[in-house]
MDTraj code that builds the backbone (N, CA, C; nanometers):
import mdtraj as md
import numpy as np

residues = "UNK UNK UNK UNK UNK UNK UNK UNK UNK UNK UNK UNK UNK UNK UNK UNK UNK UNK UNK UNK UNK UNK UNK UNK UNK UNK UNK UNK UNK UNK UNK UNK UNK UNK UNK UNK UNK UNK UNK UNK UNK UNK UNK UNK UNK UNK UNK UNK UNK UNK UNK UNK UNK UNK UNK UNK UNK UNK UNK UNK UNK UNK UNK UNK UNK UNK UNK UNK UNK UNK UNK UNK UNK UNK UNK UNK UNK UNK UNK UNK UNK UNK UNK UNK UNK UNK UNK UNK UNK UNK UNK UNK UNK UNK UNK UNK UNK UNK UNK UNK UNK UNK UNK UNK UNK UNK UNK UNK UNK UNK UNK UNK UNK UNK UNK UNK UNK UNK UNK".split()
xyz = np.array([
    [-1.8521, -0.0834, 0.6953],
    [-1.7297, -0.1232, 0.6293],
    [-1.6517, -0.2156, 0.7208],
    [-1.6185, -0.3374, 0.6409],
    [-1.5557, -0.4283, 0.7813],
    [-1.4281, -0.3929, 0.7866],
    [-1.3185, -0.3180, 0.8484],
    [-1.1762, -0.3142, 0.8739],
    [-1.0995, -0.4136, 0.8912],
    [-1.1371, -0.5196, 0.8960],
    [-1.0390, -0.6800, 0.9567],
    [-1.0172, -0.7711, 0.8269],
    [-1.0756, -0.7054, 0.7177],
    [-1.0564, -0.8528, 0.5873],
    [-0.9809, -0.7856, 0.4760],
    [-0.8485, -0.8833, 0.4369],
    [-0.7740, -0.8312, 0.2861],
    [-0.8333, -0.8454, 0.2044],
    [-1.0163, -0.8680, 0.1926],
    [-1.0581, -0.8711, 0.0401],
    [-1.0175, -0.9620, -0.0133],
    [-0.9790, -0.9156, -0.1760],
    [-0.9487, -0.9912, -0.2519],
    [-0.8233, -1.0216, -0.2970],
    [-0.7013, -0.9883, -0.1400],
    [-0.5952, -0.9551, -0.1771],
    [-0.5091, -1.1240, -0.2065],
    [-0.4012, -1.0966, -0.2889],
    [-0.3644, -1.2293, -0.3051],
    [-0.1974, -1.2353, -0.3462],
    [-0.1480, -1.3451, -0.2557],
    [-0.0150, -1.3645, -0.2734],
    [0.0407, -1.3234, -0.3969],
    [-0.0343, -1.3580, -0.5093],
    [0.0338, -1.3147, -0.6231],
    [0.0628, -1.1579, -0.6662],
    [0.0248, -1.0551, -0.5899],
    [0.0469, -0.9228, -0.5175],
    [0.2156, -0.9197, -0.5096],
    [0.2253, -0.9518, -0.4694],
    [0.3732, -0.9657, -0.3466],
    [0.4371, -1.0061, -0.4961],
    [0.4727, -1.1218, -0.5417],
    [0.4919, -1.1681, -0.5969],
    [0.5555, -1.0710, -0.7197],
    [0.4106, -1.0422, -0.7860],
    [0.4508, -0.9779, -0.8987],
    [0.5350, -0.8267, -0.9098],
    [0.5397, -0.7407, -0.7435],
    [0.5528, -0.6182, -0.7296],
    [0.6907, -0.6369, -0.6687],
    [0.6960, -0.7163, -0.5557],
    [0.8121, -0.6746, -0.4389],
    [0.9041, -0.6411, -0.4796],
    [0.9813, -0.7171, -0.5887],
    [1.0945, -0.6724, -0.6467],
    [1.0801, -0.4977, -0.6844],
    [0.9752, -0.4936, -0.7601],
    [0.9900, -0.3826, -0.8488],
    [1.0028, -0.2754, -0.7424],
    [0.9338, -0.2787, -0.5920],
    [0.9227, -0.1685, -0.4690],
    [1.0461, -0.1931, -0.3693],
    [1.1066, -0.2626, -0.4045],
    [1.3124, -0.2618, -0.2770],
    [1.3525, -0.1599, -0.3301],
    [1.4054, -0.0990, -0.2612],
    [1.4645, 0.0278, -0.2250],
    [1.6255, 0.0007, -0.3297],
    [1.6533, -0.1149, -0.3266],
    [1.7544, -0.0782, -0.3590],
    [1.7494, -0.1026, -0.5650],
    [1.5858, -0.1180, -0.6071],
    [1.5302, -0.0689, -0.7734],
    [1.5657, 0.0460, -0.7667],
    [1.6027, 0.1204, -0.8473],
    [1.6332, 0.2637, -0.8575],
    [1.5374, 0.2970, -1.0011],
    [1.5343, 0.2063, -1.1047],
    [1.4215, 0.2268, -1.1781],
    [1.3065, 0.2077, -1.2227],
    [1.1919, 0.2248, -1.2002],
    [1.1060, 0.1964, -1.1209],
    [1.0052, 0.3184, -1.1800],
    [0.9623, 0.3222, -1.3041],
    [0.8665, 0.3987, -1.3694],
    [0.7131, 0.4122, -1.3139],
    [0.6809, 0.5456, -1.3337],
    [0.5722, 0.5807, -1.2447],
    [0.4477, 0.4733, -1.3168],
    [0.4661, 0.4393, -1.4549],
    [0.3625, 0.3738, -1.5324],
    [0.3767, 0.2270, -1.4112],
    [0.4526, 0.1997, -1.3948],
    [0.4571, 0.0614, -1.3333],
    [0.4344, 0.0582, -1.2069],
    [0.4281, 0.2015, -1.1250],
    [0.3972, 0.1995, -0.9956],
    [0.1958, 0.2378, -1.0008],
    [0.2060, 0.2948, -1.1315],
    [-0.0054, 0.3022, -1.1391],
    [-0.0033, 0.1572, -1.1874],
    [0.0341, 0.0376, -1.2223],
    [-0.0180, -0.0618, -1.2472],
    [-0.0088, -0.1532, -1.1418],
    [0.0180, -0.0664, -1.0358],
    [0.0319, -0.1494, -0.8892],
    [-0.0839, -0.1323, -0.8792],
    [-0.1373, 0.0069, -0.8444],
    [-0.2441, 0.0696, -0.7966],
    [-0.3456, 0.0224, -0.8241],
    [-0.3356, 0.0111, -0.9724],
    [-0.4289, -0.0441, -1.0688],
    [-0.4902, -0.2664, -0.9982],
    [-0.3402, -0.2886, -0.9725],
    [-0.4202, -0.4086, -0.9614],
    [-0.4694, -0.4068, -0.7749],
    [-0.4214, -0.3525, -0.7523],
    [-0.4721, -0.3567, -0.6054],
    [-0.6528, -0.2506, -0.5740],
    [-0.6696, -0.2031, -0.6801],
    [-0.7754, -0.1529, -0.7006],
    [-0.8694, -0.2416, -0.7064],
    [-0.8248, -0.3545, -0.8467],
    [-0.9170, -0.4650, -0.9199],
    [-0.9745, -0.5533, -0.8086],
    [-0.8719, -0.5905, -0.7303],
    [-0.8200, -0.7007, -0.6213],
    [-0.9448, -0.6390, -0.5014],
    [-1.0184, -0.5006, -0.4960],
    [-1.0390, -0.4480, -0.3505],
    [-0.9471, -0.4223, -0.2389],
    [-0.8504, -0.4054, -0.2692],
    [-0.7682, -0.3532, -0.1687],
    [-0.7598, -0.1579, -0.1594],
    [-0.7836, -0.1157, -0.1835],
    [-0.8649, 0.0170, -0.2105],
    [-0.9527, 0.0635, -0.1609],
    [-0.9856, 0.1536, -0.0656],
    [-1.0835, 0.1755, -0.0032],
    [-1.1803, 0.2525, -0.1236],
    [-1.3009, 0.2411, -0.0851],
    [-1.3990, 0.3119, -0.2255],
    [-1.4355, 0.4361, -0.1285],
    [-1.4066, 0.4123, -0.0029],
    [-1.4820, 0.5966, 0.0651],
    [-1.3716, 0.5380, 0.2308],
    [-1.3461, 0.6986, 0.2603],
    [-1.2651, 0.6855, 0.3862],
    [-1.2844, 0.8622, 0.4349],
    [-1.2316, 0.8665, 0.5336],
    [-1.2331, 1.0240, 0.6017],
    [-1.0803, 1.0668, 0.6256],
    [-1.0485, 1.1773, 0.5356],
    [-0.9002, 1.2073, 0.5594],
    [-0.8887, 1.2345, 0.6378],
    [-0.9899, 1.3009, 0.7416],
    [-0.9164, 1.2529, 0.9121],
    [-0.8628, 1.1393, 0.9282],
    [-0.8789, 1.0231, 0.8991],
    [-0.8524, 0.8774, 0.9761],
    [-0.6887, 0.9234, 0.9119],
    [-0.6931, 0.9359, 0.7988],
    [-0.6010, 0.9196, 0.7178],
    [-0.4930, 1.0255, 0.8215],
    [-0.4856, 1.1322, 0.8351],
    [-0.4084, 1.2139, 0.8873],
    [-0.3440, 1.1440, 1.0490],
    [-0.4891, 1.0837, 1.0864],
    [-0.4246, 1.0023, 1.2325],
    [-0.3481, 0.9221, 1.1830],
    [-0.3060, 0.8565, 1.0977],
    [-0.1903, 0.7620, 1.0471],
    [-0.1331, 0.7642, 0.9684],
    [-0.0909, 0.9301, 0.9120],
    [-0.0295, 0.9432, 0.7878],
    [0.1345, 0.9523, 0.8652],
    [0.2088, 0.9215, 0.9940],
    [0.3346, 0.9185, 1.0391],
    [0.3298, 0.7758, 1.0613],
    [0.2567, 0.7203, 0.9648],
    [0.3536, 0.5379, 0.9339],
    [0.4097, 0.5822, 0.8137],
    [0.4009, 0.7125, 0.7170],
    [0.5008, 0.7102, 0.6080],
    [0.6112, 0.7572, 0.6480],
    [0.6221, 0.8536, 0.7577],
    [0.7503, 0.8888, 0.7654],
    [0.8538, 0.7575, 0.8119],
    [0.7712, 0.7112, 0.9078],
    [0.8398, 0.5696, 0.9972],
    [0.7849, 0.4247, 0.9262],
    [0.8170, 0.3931, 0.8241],
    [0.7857, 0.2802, 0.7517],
    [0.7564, 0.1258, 0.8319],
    [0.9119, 0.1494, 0.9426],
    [0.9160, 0.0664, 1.0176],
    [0.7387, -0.0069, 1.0951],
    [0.6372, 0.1637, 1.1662],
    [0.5342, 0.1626, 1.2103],
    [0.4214, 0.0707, 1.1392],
    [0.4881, -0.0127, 0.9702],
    [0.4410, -0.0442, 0.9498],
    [0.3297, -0.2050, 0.9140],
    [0.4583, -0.2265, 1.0271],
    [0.4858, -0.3789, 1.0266],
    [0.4118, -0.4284, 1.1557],
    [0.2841, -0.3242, 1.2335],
    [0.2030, -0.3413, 1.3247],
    [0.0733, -0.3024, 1.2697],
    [0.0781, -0.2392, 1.1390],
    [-0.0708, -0.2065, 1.0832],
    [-0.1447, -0.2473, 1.0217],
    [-0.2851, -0.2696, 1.0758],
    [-0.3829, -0.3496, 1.0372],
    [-0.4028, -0.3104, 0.8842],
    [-0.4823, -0.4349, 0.8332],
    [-0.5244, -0.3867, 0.6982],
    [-0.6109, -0.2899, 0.6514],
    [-0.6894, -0.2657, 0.7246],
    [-0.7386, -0.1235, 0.6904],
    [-0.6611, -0.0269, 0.6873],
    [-0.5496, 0.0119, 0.7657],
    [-0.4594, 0.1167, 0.7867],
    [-0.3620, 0.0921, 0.6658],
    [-0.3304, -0.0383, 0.6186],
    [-0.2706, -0.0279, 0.4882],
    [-0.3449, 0.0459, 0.4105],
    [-0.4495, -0.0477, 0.3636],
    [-0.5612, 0.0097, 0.2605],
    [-0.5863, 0.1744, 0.2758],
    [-0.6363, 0.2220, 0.3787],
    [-0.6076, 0.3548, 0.4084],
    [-0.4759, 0.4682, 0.3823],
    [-0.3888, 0.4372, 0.3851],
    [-0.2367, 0.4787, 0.3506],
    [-0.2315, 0.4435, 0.1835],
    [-0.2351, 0.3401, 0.1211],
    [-0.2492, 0.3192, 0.0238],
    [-0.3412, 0.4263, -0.0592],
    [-0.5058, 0.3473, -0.0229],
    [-0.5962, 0.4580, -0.1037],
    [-0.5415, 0.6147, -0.1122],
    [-0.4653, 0.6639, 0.0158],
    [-0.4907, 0.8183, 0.0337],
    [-0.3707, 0.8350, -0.0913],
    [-0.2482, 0.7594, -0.0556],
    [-0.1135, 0.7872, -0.1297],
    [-0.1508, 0.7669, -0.3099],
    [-0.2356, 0.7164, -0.3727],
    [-0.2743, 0.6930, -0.4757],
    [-0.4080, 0.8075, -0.5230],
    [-0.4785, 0.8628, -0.4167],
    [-0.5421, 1.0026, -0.4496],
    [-0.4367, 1.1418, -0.4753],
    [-0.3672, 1.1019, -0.3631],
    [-0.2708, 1.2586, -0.3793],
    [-0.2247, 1.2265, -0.4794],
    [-0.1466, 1.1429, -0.5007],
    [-0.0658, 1.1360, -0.6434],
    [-0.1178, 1.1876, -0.7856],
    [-0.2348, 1.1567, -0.7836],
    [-0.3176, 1.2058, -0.8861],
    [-0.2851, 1.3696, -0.8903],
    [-0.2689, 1.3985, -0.8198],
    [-0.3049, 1.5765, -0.7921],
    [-0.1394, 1.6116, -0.8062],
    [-0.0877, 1.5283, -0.6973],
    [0.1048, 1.5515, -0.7210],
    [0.1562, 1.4556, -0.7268],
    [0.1899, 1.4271, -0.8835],
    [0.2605, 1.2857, -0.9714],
    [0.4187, 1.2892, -0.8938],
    [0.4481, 1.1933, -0.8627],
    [0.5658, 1.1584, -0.7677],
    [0.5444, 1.1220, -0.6349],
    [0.4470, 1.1229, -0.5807],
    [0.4162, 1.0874, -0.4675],
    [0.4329, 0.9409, -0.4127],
    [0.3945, 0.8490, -0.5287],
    [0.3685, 0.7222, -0.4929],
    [0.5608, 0.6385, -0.5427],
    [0.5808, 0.7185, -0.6043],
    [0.7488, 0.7093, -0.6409],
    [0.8501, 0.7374, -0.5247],
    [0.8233, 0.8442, -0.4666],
    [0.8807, 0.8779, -0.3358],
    [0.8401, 0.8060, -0.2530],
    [0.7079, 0.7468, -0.2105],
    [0.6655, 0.6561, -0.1452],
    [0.7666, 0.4811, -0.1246],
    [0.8019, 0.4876, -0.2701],
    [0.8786, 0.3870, -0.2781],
    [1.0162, 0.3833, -0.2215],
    [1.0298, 0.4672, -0.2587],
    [1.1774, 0.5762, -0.2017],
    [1.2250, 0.5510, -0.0847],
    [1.0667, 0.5458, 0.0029],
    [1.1232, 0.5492, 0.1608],
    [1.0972, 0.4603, 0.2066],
    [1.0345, 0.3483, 0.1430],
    [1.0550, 0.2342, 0.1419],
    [0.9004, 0.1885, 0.2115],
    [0.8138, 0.2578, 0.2403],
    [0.6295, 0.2811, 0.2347],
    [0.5788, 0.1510, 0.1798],
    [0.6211, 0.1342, 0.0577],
    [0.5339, 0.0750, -0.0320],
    [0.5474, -0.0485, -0.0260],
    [0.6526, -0.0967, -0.0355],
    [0.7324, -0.2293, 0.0074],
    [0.6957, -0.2831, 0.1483],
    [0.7329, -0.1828, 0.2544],
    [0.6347, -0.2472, 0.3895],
    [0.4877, -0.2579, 0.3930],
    [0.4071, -0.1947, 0.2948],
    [0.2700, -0.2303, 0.3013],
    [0.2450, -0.3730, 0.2474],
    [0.3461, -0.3377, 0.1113],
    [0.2947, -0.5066, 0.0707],
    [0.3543, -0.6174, 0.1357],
    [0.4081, -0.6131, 0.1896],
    [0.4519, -0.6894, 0.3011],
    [0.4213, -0.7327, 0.3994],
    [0.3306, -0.6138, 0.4306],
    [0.2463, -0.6036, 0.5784],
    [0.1444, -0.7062, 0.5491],
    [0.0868, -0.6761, 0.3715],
    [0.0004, -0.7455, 0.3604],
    [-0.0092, -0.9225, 0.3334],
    [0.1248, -0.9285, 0.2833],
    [0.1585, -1.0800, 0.3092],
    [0.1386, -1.1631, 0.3954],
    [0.1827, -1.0560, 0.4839],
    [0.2107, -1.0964, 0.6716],
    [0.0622, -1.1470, 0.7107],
    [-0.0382, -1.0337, 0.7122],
    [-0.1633, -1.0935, 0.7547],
    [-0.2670, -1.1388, 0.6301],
    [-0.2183, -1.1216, 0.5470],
    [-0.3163, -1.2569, 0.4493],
    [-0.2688, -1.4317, 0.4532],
    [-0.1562, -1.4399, 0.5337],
    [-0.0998, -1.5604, 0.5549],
    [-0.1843, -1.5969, 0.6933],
    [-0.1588, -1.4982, 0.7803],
    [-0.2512, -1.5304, 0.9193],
    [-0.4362, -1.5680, 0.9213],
    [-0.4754, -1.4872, 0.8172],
    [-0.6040, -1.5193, 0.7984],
    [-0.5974, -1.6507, 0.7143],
    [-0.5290, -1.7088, 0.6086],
    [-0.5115, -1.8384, 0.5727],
    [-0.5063, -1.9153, 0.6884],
    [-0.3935, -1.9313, 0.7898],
    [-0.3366, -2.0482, 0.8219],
    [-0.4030, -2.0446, 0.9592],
])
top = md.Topology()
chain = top.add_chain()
for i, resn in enumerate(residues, 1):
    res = top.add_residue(resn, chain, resSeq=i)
    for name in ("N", "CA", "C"):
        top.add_atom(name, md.element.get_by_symbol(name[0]), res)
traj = md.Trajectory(xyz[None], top)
């Protein structure tokens, strides 16, 4: 599995979501936070297999969002994939995610280095 490439990720990501993930949206329906999921799935940004160990070594970039603005794309993708499994199991997860403002620094994060691998 290569860890260093955004796939098929694409500016128009950012674009179509950021608004909807600022902290300061307050409404912000869970249908519209699975059609995030959903396109970042389509896109490969989604891991298809990972080890919730890895996941647990970096599950305190959700508490500290900030941590997130140094993490590679796999560690997005990883945080992502895991936060979109649990949710399945406990609906609100990826809502609270937004909450603390998680979701918004990932896609962000991912802006950040899909611009660097462009330019």
């Amino acid at each position: 599995m290569n860890k260093n490439t955004s796939k098929g990720y694409t500016p128009n990501l950012y674009a179509k979501y950021a608004s909807d993930l600022k902290l300061d949206n307050q409404n912000v329906s869970d249908m519209r936070l699975q059609e995030f999921v959903t396109d970042l799935d389509r896109c490969g940004m989604l891991l298809d297999e990972f080890e919730w160990d890895e996941w647990y070594q970096n599950s305190h970039m959700v508490d500290r969002p900030e941590y997130i603005g140094d993490a590679s794309i796999y560690e997005c993708q990883l945080l992502l994939t895991a936060m979109s499994r649990i949710d399945r199991f406990s609906p609100g997860i990826l809502s609270n995610m937004r909450r603390q403002g998680v979701l918004l620094a990932i896609i962000e994060r991912f802006q950040i280095l899909h611009y660097k691998q462009v330019g």
